[in-house]
TORPA-4810 file (N, C-alpha, C, O; in nm, 3 decimals):
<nodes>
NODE_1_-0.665_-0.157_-0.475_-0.533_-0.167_-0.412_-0.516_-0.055_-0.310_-0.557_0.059_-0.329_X
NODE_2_-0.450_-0.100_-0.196_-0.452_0.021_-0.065_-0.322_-0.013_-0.052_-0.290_-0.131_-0.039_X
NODE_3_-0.243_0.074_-0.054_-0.054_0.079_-0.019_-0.035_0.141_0.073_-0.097_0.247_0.064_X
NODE_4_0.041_0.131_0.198_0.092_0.211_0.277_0.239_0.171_0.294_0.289_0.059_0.302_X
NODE_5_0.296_0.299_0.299_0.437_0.285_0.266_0.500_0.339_0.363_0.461_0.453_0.388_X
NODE_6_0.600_0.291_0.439_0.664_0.358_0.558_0.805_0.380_0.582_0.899_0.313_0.541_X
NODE_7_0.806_0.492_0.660_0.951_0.530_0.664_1.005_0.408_0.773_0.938_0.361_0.865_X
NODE_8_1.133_0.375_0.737_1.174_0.311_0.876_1.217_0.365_1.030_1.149_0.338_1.129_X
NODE_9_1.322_0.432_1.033_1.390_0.468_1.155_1.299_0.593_1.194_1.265_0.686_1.121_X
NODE_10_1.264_0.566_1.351_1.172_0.682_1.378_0.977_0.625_1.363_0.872_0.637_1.427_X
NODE_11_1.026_0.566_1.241_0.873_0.515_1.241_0.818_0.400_1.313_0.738_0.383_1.406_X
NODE_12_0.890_0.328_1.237_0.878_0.171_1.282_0.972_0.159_1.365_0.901_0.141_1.464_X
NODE_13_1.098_0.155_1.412_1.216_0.147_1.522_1.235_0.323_1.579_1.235_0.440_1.542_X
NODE_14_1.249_0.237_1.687_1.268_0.369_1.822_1.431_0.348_1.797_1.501_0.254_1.835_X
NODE_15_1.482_0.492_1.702_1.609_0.530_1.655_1.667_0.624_1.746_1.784_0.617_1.782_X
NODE_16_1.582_0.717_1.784_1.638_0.833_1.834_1.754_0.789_1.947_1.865_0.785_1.893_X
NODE_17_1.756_0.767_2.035_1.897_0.697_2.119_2.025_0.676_2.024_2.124_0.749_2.021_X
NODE_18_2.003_0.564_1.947_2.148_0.549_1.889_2.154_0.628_1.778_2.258_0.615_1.713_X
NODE_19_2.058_0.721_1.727_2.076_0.821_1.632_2.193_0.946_1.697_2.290_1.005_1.650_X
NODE_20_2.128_0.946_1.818_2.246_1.060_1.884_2.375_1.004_1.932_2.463_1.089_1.946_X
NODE_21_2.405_0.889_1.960_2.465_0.796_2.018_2.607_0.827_1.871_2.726_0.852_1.886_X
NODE_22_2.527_0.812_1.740_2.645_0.779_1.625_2.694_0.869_1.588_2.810_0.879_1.549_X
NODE_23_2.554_1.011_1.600_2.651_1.124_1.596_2.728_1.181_1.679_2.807_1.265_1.636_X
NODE_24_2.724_1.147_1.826_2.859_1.216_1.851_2.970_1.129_1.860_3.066_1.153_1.934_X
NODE_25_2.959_1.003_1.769_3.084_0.885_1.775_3.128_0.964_1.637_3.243_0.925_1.614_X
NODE_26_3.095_1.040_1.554_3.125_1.106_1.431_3.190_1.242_1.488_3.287_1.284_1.425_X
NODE_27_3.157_1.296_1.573_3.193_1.414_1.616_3.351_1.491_1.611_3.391_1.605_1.584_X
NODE_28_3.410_1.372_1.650_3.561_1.441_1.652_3.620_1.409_1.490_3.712_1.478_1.444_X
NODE_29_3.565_1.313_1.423_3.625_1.306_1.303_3.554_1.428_1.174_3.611_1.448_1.067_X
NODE_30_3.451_1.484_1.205_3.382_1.559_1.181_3.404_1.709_1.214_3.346_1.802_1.158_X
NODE_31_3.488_1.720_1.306_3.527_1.846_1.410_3.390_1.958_1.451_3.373_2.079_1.432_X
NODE_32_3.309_1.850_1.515_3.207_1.941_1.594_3.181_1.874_1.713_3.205_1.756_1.738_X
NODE_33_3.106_1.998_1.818_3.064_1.926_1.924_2.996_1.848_1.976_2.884_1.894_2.001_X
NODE_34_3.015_1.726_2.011_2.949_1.600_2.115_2.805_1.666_2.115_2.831_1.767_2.181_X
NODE_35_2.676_1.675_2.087_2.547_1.704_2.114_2.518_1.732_2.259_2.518_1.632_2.331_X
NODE_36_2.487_1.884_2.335_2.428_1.880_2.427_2.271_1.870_2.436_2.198_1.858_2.338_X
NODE_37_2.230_1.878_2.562_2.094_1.837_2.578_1.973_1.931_2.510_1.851_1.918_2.499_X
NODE_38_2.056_2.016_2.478_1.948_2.163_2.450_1.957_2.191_2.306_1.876_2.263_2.248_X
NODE_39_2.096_2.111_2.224_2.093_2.090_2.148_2.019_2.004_2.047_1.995_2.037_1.931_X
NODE_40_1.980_1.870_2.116_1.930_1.780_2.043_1.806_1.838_2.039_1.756_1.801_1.933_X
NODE_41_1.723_1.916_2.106_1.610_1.960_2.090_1.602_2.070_1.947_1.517_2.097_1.862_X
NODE_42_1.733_2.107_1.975_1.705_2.233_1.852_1.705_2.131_1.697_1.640_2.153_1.595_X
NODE_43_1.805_2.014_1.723_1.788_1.909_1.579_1.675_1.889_1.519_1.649_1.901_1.399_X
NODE_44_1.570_1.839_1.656_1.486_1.769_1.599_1.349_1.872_1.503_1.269_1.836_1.417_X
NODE_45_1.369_1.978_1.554_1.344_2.108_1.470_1.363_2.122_1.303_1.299_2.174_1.212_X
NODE_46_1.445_2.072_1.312_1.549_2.075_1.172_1.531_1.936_1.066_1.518_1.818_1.099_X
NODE_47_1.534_2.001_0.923_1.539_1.881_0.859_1.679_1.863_0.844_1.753_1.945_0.899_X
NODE_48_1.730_1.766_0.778_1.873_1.710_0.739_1.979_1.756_0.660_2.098_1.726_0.661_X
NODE_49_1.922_1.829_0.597_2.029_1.978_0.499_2.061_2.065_0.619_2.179_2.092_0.638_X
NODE_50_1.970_2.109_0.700_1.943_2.166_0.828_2.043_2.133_0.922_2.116_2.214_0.979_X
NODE_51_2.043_2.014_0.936_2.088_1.953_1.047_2.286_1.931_1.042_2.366_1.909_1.132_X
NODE_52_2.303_1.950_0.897_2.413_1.902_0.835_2.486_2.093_0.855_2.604_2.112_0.884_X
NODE_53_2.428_2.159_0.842_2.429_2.329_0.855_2.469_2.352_1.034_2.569_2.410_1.078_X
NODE_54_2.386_2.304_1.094_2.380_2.336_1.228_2.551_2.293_1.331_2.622_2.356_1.409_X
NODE_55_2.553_2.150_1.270_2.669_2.078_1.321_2.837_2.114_1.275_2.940_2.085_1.336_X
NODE_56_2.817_2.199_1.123_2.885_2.295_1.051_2.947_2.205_0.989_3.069_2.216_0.984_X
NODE_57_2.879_2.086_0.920_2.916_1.993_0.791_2.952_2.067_0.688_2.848_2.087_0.624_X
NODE_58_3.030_2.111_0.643_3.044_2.159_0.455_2.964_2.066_0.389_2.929_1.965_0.450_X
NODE_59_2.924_2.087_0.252_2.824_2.055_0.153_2.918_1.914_0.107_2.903_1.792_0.116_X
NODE_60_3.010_2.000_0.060_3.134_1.902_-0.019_3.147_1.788_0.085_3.173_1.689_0.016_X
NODE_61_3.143_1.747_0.228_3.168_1.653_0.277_3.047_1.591_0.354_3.068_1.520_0.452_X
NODE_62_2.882_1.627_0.296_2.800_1.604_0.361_2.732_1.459_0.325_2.661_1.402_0.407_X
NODE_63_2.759_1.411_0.210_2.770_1.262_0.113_2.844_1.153_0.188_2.804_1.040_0.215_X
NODE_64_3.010_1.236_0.227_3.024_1.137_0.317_3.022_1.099_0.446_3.078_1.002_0.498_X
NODE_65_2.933_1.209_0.507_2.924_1.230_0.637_2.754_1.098_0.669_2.731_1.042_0.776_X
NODE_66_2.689_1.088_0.574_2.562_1.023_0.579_2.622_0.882_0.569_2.560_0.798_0.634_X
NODE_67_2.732_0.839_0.500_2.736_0.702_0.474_2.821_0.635_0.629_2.815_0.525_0.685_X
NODE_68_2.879_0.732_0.650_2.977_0.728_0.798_2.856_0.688_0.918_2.849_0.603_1.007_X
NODE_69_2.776_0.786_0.874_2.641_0.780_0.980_2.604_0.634_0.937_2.658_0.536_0.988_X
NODE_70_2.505_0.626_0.835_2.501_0.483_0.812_2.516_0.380_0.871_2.427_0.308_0.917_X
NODE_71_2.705_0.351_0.878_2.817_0.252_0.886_2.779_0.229_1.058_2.772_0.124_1.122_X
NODE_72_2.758_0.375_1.099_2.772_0.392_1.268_2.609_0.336_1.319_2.627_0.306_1.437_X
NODE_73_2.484_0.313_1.292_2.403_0.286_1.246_2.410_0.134_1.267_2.393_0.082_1.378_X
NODE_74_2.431_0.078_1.178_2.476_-0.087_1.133_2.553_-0.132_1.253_2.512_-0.238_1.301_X
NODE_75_2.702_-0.052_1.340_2.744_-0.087_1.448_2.658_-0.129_1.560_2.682_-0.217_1.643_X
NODE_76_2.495_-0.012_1.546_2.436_-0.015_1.722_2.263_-0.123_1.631_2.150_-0.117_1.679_X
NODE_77_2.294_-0.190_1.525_2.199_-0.228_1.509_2.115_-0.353_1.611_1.997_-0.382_1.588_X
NODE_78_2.194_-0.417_1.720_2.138_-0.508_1.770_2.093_-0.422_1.885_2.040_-0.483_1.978_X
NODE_79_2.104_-0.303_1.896_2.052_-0.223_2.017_1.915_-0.154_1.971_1.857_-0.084_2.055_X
NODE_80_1.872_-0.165_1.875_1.744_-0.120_1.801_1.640_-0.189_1.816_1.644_-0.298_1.760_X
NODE_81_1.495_-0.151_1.902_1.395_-0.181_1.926_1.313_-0.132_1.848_1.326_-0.020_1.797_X
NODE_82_1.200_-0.224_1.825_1.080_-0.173_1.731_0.978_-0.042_1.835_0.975_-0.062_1.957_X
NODE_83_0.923_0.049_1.795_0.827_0.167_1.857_0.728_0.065_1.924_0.685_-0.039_1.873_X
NODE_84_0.708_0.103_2.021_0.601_0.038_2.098_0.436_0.066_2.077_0.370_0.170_2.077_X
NODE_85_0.397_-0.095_2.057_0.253_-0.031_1.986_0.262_-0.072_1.814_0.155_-0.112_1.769_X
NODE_86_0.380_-0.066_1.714_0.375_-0.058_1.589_0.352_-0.251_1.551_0.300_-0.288_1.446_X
NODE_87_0.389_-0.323_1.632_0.351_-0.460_1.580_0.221_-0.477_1.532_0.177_-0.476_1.417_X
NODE_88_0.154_-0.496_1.669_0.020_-0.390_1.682_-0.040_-0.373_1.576_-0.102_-0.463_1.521_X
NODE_89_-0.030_-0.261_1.534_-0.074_-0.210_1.458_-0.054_-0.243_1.269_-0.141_-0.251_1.182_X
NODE_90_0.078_-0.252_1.260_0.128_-0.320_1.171_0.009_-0.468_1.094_-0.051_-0.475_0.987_X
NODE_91_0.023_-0.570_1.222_-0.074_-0.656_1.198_-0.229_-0.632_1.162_-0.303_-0.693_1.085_X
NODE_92_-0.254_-0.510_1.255_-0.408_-0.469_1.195_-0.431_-0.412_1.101_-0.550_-0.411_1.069_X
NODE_93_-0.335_-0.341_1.015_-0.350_-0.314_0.851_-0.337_-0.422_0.816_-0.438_-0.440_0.748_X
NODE_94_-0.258_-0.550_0.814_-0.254_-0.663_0.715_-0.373_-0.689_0.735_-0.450_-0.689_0.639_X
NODE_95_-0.424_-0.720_0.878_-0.583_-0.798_0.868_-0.683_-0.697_0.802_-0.770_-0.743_0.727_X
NODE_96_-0.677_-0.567_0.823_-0.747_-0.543_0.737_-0.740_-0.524_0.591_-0.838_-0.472_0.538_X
NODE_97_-0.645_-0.556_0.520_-0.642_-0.571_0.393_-0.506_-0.466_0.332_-0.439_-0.482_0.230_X
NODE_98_-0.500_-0.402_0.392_-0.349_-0.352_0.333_-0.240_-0.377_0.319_-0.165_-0.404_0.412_X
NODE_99_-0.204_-0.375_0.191_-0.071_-0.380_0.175_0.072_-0.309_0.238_0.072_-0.188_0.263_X
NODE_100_0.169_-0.378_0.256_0.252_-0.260_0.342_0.421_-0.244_0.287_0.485_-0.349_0.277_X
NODE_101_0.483_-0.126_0.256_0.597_-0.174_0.213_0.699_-0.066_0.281_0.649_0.033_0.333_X
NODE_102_0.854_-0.084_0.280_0.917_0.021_0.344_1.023_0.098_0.242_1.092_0.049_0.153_X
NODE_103_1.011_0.265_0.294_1.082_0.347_0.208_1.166_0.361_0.263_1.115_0.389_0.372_X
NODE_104_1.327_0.369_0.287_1.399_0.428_0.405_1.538_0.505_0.327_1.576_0.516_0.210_X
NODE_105_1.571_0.534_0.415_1.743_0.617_0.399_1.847_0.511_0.467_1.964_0.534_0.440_X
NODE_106_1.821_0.394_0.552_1.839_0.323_0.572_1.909_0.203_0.527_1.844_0.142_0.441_X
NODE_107_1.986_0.165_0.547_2.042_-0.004_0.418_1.881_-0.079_0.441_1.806_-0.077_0.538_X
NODE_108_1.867_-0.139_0.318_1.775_-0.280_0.282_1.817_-0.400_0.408_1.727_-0.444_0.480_X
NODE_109_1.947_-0.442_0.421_2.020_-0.514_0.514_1.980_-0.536_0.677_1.943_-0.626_0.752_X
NODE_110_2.016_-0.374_0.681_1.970_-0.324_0.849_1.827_-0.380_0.866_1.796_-0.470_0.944_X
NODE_111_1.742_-0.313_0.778_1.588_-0.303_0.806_1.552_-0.459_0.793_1.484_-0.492_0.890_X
NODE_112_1.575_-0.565_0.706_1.590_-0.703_0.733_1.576_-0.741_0.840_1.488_-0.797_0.907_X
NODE_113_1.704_-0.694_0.856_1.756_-0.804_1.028_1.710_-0.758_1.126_1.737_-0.809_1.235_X
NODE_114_1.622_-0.641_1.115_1.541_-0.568_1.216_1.417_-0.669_1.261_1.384_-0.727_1.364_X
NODE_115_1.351_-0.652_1.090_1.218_-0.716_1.063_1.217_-0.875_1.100_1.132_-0.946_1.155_X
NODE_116_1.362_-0.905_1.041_1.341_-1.094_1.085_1.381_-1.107_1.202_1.373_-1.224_1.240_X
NODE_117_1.438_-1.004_1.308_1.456_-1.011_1.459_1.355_-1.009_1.539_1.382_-1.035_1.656_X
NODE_118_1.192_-0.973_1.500_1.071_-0.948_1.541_0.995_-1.025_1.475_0.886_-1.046_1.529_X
NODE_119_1.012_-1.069_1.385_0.940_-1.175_1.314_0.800_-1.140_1.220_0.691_-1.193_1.200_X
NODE_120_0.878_-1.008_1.171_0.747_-0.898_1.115_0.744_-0.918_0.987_0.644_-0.916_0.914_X
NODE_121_0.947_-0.954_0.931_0.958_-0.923_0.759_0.827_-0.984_0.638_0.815_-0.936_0.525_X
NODE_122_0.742_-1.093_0.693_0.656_-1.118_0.599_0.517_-1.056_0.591_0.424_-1.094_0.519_X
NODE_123_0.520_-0.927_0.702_0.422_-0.853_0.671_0.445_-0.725_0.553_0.353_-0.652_0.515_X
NODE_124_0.608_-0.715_0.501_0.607_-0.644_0.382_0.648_-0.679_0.303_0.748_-0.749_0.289_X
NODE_125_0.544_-0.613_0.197_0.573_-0.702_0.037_0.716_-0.640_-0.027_0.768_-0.709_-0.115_X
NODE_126_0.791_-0.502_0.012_0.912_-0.470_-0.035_0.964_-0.410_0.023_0.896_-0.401_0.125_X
NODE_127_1.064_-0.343_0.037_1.199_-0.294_0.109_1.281_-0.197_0.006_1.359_-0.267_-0.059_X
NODE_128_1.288_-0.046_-0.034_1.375_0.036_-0.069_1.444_0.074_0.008_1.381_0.145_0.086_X
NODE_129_1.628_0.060_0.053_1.687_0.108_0.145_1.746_0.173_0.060_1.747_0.169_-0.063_X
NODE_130_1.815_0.259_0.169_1.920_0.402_0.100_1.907_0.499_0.001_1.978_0.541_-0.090_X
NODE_131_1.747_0.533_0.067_1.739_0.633_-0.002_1.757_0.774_0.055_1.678_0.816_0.140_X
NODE_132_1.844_0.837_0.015_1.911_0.957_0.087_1.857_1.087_0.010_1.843_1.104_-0.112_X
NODE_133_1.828_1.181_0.125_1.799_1.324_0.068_1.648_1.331_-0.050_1.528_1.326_-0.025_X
NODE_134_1.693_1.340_-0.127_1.523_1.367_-0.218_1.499_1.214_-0.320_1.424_1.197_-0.417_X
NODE_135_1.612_1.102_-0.239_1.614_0.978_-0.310_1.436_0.894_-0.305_1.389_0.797_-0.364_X
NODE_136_1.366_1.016_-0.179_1.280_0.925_-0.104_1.147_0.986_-0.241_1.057_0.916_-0.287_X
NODE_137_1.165_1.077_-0.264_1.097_1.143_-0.361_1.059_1.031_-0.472_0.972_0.945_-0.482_X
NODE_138_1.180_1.080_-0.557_1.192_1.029_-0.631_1.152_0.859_-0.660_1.098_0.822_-0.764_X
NODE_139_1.191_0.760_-0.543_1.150_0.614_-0.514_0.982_0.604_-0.509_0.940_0.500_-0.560_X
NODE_140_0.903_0.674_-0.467_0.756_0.724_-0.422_0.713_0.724_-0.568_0.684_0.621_-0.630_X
NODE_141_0.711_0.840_-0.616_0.688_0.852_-0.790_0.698_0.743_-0.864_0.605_0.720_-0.941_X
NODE_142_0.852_0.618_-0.858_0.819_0.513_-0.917_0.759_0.440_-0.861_0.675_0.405_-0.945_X
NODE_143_0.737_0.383_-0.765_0.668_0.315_-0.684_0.502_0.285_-0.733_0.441_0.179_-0.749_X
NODE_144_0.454_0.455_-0.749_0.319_0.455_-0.757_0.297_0.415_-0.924_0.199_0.363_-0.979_X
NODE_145_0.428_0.459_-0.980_0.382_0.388_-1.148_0.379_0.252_-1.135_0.276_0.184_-1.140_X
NODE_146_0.495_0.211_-1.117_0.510_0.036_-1.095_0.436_-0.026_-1.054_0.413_-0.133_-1.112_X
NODE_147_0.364_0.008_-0.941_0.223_-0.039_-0.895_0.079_-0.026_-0.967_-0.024_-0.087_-0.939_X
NODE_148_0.101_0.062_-1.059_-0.006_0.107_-1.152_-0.105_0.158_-1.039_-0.219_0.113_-1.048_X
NODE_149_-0.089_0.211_-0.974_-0.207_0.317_-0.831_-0.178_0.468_-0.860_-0.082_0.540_-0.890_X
NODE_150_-0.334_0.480_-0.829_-0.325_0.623_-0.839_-0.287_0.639_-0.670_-0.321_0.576_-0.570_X
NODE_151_-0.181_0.779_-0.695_-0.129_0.844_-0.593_-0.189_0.845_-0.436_-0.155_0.802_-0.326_X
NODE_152_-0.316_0.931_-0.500_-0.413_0.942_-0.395_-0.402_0.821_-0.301_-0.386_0.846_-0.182_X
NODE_153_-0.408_0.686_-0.343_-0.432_0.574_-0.279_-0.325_0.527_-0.230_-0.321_0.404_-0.222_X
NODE_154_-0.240_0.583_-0.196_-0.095_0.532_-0.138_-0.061_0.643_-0.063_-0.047_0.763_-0.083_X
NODE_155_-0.049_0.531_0.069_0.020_0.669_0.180_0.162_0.609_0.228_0.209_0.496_0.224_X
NODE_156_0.225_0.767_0.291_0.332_0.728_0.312_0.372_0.796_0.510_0.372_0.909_0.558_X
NODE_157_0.391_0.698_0.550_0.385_0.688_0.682_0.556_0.721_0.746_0.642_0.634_0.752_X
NODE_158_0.576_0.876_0.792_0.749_0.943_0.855_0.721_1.000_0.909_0.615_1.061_0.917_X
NODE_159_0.870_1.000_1.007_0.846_1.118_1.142_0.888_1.204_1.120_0.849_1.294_1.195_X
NODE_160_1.018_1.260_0.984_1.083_1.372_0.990_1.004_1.462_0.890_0.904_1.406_0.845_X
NODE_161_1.023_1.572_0.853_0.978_1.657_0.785_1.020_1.636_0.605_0.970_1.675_0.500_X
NODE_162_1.110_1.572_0.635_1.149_1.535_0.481_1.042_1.389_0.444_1.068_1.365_0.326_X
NODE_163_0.971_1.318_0.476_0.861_1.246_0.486_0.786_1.297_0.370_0.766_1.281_0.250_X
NODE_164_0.739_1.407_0.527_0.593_1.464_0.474_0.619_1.574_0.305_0.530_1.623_0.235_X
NODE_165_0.723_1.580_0.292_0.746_1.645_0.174_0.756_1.560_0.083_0.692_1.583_-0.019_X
NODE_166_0.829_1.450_0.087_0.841_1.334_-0.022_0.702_1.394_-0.054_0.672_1.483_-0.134_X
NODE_167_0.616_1.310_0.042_0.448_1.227_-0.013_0.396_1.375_-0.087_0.362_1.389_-0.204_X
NODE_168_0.400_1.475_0.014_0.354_1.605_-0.081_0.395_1.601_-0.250_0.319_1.647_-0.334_X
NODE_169_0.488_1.558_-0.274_0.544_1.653_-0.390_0.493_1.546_-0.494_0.474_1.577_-0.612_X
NODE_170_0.467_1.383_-0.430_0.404_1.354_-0.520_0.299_1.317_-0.506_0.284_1.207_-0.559_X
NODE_171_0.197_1.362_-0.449_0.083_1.379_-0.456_0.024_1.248_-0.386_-0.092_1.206_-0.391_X
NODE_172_0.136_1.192_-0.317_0.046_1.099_-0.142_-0.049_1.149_-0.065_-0.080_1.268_-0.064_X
NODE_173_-0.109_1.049_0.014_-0.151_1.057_0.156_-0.010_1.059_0.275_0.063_0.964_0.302_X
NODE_174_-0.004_1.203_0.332_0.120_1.224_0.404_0.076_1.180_0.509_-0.026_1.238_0.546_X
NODE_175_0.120_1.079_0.589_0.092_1.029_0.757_0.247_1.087_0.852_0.357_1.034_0.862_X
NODE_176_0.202_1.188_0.898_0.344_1.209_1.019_0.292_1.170_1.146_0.191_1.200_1.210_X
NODE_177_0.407_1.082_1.168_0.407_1.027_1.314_0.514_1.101_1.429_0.636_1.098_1.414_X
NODE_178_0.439_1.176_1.558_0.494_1.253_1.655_0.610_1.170_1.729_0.675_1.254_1.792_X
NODE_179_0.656_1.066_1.745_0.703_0.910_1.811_0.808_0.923_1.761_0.894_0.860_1.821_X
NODE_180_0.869_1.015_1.615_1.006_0.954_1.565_1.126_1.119_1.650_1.165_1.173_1.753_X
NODE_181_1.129_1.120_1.451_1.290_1.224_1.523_1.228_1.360_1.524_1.242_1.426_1.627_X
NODE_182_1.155_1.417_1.415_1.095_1.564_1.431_1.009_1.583_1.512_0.929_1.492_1.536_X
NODE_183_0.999_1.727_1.587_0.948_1.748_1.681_0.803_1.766_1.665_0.779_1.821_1.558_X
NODE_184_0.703_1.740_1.731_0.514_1.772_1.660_0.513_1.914_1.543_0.495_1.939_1.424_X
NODE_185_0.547_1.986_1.687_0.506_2.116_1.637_0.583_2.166_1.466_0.523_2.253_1.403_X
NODE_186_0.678_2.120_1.422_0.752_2.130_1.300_0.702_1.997_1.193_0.732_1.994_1.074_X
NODE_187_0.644_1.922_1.241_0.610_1.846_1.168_0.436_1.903_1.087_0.395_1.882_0.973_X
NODE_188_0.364_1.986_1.212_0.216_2.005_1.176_0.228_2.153_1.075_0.148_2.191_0.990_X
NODE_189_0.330_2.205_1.110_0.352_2.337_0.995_0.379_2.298_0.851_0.373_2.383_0.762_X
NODE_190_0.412_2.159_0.825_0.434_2.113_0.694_0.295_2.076_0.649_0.258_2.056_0.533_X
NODE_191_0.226_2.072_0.754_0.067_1.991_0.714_0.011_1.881_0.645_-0.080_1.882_0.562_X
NODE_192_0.064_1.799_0.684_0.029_1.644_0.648_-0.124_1.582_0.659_-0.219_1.645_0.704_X
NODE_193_-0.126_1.496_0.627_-0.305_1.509_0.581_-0.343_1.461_0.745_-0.445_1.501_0.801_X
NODE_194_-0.228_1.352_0.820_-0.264_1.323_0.934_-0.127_1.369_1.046_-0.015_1.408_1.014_X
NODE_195_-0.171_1.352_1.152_-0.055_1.402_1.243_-0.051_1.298_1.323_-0.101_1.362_1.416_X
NODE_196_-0.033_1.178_1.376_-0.056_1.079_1.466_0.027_1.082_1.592_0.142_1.113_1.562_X
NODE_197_0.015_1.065_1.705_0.077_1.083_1.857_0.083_0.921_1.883_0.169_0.908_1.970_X
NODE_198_0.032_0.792_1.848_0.018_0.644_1.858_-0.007_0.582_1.751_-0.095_0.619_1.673_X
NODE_199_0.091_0.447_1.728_0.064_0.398_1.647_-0.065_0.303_1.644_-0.070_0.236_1.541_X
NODE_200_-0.131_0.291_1.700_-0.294_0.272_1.662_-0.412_0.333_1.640_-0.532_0.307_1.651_X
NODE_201_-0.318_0.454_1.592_-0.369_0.596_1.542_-0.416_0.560_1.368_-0.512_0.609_1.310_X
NODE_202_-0.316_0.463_1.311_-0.259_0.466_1.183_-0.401_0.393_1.108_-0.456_0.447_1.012_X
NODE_203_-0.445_0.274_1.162_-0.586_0.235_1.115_-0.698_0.296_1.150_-0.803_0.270_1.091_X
NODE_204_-0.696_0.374_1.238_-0.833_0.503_1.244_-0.820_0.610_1.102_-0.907_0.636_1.018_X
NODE_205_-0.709_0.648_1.109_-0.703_0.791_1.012_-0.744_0.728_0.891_-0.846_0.778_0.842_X
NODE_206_-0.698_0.638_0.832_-0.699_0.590_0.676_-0.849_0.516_0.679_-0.885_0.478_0.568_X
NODE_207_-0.970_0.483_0.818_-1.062_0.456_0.794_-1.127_0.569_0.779_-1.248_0.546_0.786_X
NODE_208_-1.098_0.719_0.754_-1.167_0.809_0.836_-1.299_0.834_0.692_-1.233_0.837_0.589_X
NODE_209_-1.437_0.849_0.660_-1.478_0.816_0.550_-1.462_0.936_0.450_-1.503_0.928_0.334_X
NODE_210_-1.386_1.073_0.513_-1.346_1.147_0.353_-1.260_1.098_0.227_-1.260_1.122_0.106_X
NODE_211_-1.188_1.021_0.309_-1.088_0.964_0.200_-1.138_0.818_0.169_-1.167_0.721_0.239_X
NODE_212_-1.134_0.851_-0.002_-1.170_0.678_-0.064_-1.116_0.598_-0.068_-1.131_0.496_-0.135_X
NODE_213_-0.995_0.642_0.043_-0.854_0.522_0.071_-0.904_0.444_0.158_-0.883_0.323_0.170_X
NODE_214_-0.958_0.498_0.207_-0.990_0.419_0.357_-1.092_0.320_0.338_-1.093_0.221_0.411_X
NODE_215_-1.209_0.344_0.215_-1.297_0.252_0.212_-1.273_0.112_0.180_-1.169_0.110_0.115_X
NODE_216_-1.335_-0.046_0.200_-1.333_-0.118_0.205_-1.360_-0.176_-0.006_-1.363_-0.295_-0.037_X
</nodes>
């Protein structure tokens, strides 16, 4: 069994636009400033505890500041394009034999109507939405029991830094992709087993022959 498991937004959909787009439609109800240009650079730096710190979210209202995001999210969903290149690629793990499923922070719903808007949804066998903060952790760990796979053999494919920590902590194949919301250089200090700049990057690395994931 070969699993690859992927983050959605950032990974598979080119988010970043209406990601900034919802936060500063949150902004005045939130009482911070509209994102400048020099700002969004310093975000993408940042993981999401981070990010919730920077914009000067309190803790106590940071639960409902994600579901608001969410909601705002679901508004710009018909404006959401898939990453260019990921069909692509997508299809050439099925042909070559992998299985594929998605982890997200995301609604189950959204990522649907994404997948059946491209005509992709029957290239994955499942869909975990909304998983928020260390929800992604935790979903990974069952995942790999439920599947009865050892760890090793399941990777997990994100652009943010909270990704590459999920798969770390439980003992994945971490794939960070440069294409989403974190910036390269903050993503390669976490050290993920791969760093990818294209998504037809994704069936080279997992053939590469150190890892017995990759073999046939």
């Amino acid at each position: 069994m070969r699993l690859i498991v992927f983050d959605f937004d950032g990974t598979l959909a080119d988010s970043l636009g209406i990601f900034i787009e919802a936060t500063n439609r949150l902004a005045e109800d939130f009482r911070y400033e509209p994102l400048s240009p020099a700002q969004i650079e310093l975000l993408r730096k940042l993981g999401i505890q981070e990010i919730a710190q920077e914009l000067g979210i309190p803790k106590w209202r940071s639960l409902c500041y994600l579901q608001r995001f969410r909601q705002e999210l679901t508004r710009s969903i018909d404006d959401l394009a898939l990453v260019e290149g990921i069909e692509t690629a997508l299809h050439n793990l099925k042909a070559e034999g992998y299985r594929l499923g998605i982890v997200t922070a995301n609604s189950r719903r959204n990522v649907e109507y994404v997948l059946q808007k491209y005509a992709i949804d029957h290239l994955f066998e499942f869909i975990y939405g909304g998983q928020i903060l260390s929800g992604k952790r935790r979903t990974l760990k069952k995942l790999a029991r439920l599947k009865a796979i050892d760890p090793k053999e399941l990777a997990y494919v994100g652009d943010e830094i909270n990704d590459v920590k999920a798969a770390q902590q439980v003992g994945l194949i971490s794939i960070a992709v440069s294409w989403g919301f974190n910036d390269r250089t903050v993503l390669a200090e976490k050290t993920p087993n791969f760093l990818l700049e294209h998504p037809d990057q994704i069936l080279q690395s997992l053939s590469q022959g150190h890892l017995s994931f990759g073999s046939a």
